[in-house]
PyMOL Python script that loads the backbone (N, CA, C, O; Angstrom):
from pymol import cmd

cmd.read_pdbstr("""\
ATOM      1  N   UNK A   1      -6.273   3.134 -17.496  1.00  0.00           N
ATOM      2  CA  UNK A   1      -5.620   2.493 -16.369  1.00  0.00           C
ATOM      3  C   UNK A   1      -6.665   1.935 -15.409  1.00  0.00           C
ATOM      4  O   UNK A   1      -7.766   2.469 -15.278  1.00  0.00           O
ATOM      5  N   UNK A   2      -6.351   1.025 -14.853  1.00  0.00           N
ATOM      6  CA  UNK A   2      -7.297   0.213 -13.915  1.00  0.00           C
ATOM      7  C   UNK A   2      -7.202   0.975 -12.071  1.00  0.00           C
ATOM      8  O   UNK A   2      -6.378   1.771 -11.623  1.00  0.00           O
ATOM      9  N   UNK A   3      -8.078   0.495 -11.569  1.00  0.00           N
ATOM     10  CA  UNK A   3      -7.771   1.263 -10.078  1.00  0.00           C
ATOM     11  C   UNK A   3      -7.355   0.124  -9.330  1.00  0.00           C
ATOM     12  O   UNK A   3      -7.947  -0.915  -9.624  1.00  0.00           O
ATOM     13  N   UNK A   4      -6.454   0.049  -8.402  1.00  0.00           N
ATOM     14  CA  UNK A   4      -6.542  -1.055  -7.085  1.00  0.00           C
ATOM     15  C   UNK A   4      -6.960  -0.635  -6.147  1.00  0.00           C
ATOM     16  O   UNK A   4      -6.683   0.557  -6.272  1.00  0.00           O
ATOM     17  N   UNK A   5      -7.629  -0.776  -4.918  1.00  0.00           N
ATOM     18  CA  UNK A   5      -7.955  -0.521  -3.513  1.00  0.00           C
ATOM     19  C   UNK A   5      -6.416  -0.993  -2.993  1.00  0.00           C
ATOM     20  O   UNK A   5      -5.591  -1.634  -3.646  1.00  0.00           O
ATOM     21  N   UNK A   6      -6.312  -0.572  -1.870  1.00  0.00           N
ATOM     22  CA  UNK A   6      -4.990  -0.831  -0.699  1.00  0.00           C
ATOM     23  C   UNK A   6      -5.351  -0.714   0.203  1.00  0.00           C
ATOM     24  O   UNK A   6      -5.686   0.431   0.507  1.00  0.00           O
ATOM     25  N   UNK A   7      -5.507  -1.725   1.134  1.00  0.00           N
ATOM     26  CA  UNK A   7      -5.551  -1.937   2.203  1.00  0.00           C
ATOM     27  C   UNK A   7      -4.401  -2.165   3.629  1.00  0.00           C
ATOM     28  O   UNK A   7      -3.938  -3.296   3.773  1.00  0.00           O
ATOM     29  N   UNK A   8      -4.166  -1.529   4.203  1.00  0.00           N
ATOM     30  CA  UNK A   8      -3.179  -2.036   5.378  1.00  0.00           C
ATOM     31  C   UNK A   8      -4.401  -3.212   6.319  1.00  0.00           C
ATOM     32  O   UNK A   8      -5.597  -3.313   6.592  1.00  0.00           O
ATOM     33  N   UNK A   9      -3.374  -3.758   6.475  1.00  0.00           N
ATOM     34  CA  UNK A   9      -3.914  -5.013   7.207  1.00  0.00           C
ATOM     35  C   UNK A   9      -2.921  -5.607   7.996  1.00  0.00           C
ATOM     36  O   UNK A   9      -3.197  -6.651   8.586  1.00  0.00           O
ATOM     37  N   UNK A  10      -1.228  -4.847   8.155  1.00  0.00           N
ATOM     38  CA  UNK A  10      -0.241  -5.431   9.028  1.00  0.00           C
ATOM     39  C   UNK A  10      -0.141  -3.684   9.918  1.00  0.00           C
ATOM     40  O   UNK A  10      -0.552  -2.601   9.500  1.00  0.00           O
ATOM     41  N   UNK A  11       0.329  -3.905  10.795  1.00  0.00           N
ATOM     42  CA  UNK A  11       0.937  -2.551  11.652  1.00  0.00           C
ATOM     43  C   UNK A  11       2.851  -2.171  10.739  1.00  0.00           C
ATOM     44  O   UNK A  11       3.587  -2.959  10.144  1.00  0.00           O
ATOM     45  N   UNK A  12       2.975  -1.143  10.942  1.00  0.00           N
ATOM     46  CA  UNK A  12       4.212  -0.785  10.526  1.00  0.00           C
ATOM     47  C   UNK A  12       5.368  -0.814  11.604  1.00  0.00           C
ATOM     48  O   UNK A  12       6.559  -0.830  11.296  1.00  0.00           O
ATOM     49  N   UNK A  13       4.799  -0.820  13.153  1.00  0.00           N
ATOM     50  CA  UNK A  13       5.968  -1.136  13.920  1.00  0.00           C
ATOM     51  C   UNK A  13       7.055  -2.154  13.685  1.00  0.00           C
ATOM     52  O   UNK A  13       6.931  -3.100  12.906  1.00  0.00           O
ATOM     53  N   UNK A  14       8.100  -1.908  14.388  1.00  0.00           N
ATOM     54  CA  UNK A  14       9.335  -2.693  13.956  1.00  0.00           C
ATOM     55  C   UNK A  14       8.857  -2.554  12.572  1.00  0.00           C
ATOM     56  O   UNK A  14       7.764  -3.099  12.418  1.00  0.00           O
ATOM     57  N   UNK A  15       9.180  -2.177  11.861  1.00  0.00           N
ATOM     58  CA  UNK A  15       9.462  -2.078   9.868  1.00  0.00           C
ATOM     59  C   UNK A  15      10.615  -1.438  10.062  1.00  0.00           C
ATOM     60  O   UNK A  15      10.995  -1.075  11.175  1.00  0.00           O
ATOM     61  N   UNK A  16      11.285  -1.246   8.931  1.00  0.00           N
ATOM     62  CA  UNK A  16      12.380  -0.519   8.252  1.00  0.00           C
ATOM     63  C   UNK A  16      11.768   0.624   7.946  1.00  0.00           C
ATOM     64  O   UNK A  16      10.542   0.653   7.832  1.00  0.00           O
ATOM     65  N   UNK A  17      12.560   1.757   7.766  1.00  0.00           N
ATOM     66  CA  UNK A  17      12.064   3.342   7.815  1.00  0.00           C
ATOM     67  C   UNK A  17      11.837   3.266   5.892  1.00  0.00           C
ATOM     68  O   UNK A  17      11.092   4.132   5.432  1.00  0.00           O
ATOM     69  N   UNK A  18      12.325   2.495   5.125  1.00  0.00           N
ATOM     70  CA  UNK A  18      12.164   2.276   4.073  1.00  0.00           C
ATOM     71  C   UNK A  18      10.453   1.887   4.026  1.00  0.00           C
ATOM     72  O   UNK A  18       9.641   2.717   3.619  1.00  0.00           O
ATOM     73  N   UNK A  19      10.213   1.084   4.304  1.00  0.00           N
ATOM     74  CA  UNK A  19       8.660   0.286   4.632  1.00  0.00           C
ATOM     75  C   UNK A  19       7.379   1.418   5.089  1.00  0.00           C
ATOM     76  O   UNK A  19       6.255   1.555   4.604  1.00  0.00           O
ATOM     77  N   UNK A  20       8.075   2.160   6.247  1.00  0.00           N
ATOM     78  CA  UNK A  20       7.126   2.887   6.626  1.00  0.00           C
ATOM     79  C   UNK A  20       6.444   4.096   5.473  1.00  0.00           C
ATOM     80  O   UNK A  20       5.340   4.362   4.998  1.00  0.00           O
ATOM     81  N   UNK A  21       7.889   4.618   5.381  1.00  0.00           N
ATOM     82  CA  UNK A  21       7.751   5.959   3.856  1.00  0.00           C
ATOM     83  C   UNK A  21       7.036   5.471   2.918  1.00  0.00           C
ATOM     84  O   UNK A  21       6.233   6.300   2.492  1.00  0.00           O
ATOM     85  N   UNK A  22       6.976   4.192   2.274  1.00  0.00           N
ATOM     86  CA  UNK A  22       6.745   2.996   0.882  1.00  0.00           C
ATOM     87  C   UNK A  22       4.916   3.503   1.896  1.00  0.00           C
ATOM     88  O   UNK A  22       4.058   4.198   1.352  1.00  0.00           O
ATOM     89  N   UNK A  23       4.780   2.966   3.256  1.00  0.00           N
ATOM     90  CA  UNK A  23       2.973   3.469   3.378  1.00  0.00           C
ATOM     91  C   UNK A  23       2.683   4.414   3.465  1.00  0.00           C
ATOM     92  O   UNK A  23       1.623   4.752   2.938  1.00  0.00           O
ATOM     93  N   UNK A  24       3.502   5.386   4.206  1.00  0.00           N
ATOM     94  CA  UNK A  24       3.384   6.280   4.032  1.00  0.00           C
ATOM     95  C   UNK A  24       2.956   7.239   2.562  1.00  0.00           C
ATOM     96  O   UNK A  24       1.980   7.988   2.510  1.00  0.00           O
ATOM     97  N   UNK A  25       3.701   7.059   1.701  1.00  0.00           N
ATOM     98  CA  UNK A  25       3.558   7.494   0.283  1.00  0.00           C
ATOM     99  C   UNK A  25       2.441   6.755  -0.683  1.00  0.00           C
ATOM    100  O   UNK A  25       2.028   7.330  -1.690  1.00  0.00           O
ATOM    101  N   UNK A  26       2.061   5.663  -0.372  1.00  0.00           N
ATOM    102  CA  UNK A  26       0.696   5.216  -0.206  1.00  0.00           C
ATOM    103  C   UNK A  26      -0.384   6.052   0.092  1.00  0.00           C
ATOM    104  O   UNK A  26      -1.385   6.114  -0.621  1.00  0.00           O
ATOM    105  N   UNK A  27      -0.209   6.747   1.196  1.00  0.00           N
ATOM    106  CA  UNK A  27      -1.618   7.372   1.622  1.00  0.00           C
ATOM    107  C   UNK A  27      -2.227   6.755   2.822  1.00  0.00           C
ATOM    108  O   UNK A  27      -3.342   7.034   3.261  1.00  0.00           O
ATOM    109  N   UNK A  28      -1.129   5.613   3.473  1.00  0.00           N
ATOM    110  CA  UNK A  28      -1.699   4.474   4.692  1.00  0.00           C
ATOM    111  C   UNK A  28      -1.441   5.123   6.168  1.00  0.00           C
ATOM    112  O   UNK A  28      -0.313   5.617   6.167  1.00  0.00           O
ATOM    113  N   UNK A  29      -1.769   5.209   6.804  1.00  0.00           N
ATOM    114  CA  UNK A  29      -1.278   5.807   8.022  1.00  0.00           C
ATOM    115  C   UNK A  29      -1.592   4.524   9.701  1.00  0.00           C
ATOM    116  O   UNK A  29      -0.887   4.111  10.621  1.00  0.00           O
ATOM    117  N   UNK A  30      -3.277   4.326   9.190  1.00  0.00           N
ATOM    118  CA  UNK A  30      -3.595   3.599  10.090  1.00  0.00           C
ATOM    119  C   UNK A  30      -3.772   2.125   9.762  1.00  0.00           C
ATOM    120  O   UNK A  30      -3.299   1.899   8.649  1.00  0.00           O
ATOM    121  N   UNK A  31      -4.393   0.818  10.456  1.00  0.00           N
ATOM    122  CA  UNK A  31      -4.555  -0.409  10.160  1.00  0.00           C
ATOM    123  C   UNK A  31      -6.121  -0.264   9.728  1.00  0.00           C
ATOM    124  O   UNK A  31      -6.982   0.520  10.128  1.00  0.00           O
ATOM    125  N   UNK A  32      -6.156  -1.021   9.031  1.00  0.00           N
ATOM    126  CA  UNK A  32      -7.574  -1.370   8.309  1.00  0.00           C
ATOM    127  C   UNK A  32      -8.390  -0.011   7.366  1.00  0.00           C
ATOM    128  O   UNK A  32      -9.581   0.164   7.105  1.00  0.00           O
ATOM    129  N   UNK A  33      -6.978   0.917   6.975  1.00  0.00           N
ATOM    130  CA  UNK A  33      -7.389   1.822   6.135  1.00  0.00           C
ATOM    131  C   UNK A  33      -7.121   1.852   4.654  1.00  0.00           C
ATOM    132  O   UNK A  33      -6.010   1.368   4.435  1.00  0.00           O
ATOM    133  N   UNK A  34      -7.429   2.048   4.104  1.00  0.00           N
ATOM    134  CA  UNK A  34      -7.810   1.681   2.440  1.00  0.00           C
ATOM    135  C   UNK A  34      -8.043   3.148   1.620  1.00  0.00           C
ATOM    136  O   UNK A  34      -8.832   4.063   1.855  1.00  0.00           O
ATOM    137  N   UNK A  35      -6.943   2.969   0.473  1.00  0.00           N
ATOM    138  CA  UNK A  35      -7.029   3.772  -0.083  1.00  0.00           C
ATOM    139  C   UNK A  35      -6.751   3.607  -1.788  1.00  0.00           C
ATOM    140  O   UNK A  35      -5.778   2.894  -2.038  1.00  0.00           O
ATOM    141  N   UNK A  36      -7.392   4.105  -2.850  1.00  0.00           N
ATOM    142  CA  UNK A  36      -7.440   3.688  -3.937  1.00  0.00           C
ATOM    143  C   UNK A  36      -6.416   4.512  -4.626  1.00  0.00           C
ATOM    144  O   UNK A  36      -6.127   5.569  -4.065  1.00  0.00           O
ATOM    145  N   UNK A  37      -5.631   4.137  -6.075  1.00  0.00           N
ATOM    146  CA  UNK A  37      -4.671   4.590  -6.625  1.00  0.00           C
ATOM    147  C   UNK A  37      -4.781   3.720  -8.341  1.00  0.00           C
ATOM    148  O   UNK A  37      -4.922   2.514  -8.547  1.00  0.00           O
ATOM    149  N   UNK A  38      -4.691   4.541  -9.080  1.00  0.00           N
ATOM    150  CA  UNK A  38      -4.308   4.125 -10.403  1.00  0.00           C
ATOM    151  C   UNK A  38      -3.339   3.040 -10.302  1.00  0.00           C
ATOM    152  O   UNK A  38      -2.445   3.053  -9.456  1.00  0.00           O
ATOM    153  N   UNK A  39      -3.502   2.092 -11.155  1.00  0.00           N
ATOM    154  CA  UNK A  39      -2.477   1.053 -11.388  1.00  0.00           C
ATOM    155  C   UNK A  39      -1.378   1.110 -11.915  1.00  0.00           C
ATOM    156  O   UNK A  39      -1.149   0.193 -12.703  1.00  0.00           O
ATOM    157  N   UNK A  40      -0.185   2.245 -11.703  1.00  0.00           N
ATOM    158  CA  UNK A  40       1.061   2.565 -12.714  1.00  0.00           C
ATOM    159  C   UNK A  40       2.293   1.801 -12.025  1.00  0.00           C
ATOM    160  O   UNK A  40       2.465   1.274 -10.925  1.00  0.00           O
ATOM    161  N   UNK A  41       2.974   1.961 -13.034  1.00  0.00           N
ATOM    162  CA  UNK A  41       4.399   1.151 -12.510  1.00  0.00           C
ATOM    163  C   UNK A  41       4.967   1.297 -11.191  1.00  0.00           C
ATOM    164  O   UNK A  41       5.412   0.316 -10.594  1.00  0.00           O
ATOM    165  N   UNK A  42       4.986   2.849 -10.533  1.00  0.00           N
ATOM    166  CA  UNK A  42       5.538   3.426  -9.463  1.00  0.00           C
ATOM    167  C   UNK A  42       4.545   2.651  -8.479  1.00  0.00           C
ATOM    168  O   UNK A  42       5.035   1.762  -7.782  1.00  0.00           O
ATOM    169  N   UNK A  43       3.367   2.891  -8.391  1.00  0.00           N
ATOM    170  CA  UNK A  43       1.982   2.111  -7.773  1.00  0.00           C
ATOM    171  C   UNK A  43       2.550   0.674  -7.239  1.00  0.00           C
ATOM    172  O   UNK A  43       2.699   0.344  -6.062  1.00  0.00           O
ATOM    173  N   UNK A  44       2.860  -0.180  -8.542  1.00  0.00           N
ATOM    174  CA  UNK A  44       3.196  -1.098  -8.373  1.00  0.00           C
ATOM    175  C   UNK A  44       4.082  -1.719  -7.839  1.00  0.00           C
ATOM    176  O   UNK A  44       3.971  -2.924  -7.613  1.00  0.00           O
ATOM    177  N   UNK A  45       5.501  -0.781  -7.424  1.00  0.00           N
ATOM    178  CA  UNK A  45       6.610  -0.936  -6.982  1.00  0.00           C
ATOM    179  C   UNK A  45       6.399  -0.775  -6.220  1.00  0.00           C
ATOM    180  O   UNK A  45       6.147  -1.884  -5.749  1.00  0.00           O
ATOM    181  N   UNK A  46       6.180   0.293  -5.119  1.00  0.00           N
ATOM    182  CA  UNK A  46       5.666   0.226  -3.978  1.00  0.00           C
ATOM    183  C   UNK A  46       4.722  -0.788  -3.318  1.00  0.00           C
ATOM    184  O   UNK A  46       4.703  -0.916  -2.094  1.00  0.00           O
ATOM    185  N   UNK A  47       3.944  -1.501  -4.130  1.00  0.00           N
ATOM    186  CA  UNK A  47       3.028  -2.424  -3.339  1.00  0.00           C
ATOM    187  C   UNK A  47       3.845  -3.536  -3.378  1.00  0.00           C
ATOM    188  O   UNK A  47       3.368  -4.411  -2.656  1.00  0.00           O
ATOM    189  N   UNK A  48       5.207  -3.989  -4.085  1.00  0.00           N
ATOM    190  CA  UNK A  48       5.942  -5.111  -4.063  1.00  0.00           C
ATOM    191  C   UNK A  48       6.775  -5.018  -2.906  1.00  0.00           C
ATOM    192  O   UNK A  48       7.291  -6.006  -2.383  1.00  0.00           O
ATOM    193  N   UNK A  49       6.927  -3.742  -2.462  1.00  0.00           N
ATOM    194  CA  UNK A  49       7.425  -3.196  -1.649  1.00  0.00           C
ATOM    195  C   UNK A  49       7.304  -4.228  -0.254  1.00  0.00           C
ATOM    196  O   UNK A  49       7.972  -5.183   0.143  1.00  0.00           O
ATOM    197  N   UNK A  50       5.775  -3.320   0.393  1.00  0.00           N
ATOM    198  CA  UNK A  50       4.955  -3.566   1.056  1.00  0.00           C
ATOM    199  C   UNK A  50       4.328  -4.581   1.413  1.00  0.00           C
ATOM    200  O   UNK A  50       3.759  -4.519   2.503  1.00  0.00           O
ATOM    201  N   UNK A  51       4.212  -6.083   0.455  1.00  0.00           N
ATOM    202  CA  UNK A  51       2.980  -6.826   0.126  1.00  0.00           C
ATOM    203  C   UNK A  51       2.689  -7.433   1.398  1.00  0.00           C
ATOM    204  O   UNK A  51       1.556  -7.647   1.829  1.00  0.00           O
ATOM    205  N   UNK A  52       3.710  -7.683   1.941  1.00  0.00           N
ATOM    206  CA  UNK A  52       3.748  -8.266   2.926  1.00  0.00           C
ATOM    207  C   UNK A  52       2.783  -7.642   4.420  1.00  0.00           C
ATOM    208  O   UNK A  52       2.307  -8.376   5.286  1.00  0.00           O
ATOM    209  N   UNK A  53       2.701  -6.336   4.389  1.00  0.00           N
ATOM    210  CA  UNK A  53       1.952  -5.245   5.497  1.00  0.00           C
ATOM    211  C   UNK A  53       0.290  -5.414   4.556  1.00  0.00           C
ATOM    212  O   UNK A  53      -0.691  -5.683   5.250  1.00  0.00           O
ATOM    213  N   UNK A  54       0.114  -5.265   3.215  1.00  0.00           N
ATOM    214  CA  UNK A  54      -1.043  -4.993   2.198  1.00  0.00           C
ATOM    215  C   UNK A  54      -2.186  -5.850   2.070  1.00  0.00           C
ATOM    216  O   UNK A  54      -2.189  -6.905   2.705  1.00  0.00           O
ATOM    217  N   UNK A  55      -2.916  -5.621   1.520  1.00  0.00           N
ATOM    218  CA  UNK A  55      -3.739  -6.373   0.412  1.00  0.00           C
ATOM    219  C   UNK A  55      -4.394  -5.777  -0.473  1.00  0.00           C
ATOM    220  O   UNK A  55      -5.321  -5.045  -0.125  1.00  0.00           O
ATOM    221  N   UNK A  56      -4.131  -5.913  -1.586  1.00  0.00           N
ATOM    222  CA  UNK A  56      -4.427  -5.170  -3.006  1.00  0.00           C
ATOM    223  C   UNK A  56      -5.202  -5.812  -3.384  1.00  0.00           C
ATOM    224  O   UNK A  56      -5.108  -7.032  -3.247  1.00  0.00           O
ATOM    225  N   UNK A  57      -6.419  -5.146  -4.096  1.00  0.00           N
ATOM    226  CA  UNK A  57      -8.027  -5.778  -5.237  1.00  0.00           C
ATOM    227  C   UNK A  57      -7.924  -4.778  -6.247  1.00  0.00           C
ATOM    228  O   UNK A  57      -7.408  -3.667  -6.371  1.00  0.00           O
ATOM    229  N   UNK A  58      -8.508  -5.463  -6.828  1.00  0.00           N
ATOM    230  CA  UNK A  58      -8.772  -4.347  -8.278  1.00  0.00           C
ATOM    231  C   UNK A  58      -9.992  -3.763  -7.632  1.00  0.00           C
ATOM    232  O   UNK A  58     -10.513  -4.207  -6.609  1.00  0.00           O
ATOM    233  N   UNK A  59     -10.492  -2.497  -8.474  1.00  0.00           N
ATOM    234  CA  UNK A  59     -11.392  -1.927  -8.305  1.00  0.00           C
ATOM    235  C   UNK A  59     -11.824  -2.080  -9.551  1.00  0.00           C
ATOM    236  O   UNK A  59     -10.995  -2.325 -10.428  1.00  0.00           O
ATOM    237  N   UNK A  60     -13.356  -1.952  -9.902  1.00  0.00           N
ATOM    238  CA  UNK A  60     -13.995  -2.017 -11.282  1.00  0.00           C
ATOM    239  C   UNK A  60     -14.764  -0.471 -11.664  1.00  0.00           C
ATOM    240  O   UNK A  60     -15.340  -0.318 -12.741  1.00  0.00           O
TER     241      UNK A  60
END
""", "prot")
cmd.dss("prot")
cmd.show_as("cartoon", "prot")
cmd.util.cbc("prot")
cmd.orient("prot")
């Protein structure tokens, strides 16, 4: 499996309590914090989630 980095790069105020949990369960708490995760389906759903708050890279 490949890794992505995750980055928050939007604030979660005003979000949907759906949105927040989706960073929450991420591992995101603050802005400009980054956290890495295997690339699996669940991974992925959640960042489709989100994309909009994110920014996802591969990691090598």
């Amino acid at each position: 499996m490949s890794k992505v980095k995750i980055t928050q790069v939007r604030s979660a105020i005003n979000r949907t309590g759906r949105q927040k949990r989706t960073l929450e369960a991420l591992g995101l708490r603050k802005m400009n914090q980054s956290v890495e995760h295997e690339a699996t389906a669940q991974v992925k759903g959640m960042i489709a989630r989100v994309s909009h708050l994110i920014t996802v890279e591969e990691v090598q």
